[in-house]
C-alpha positions in Angstrom: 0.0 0.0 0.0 2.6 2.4 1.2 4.2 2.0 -2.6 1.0 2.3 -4.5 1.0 5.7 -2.3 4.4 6.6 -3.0 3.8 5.6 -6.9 0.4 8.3 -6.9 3.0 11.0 -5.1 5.6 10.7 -7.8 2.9 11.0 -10.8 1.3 13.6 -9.1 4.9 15.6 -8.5 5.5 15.2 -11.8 2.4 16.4 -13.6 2.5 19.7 -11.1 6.0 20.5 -12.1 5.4 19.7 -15.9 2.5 22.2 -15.8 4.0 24.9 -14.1 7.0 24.6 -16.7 4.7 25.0 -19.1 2.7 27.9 -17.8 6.1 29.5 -16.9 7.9 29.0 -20.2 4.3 30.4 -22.3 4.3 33.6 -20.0 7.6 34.4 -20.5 7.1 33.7 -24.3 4.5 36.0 -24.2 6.3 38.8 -22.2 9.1 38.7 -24.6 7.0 38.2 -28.2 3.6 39.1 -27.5 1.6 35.8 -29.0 1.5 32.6 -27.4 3.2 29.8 -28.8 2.6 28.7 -32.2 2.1 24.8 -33.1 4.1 25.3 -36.7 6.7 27.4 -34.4 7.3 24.0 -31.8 7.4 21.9 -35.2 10.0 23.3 -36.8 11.9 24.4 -33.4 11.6 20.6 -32.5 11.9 18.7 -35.7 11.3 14.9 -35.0 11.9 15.2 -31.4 8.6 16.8 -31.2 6.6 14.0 -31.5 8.2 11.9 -28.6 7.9 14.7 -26.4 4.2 14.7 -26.9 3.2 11.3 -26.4 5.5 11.7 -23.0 3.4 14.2 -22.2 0.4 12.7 -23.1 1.4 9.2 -21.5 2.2 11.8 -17.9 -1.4 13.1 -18.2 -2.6 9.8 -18.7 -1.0 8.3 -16.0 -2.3 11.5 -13.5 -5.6 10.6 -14.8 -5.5 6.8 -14.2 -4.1 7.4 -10.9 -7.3 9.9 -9.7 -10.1 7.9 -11.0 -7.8 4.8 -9.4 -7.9 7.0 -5.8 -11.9 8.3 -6.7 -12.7 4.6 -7.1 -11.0 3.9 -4.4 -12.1 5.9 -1.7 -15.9 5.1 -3.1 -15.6 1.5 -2.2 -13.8 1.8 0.9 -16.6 4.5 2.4 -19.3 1.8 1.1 -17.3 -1.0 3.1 -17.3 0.9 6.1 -21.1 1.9 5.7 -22.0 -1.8 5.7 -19.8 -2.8 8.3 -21.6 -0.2 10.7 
């Protein structure tokens, strides 16, 4: 148990730091240029490491998603165990 909760930390860590990167590194794009950032700017700043970088990034959020309807489902069954047992 106390790995399944140190497993949910870790996920959760990570998709809080990648989103404040993100928010960071678009306002300061926008400070310095005025727009936000452009999807045929990141594809040709990137070139073919673009596309690994997104399905890491979409594999993080679905792994933070797994993890909270895990926890939701969770924390449903256990208060309906304890209702019954009462």
């Amino acid at each position: 148990m106390a790995k399944q909760r140190q497993g949910g930390r870790w996920v959760w860590m990570a998709l809080v730091a990648w989103f404040c990167a993100n928010l960071l590194s678009q306002s300061l794009y926008m400070g310095r240029y005025g727009l936000p950032y452009d999807a045929q700017l990141l594809f040709e700043g990137l070139g073919p490491l673009y596309v690994p970088l997104l399905v890491a990034e979409g594999l993080l959020w679905l792994a933070g998603a797994g993890w909270l309807i895990h926890r939701g489902v969770h924390r449903v069954t256990a208060e309906k165990k304890n209702a019954t047992v009462a």
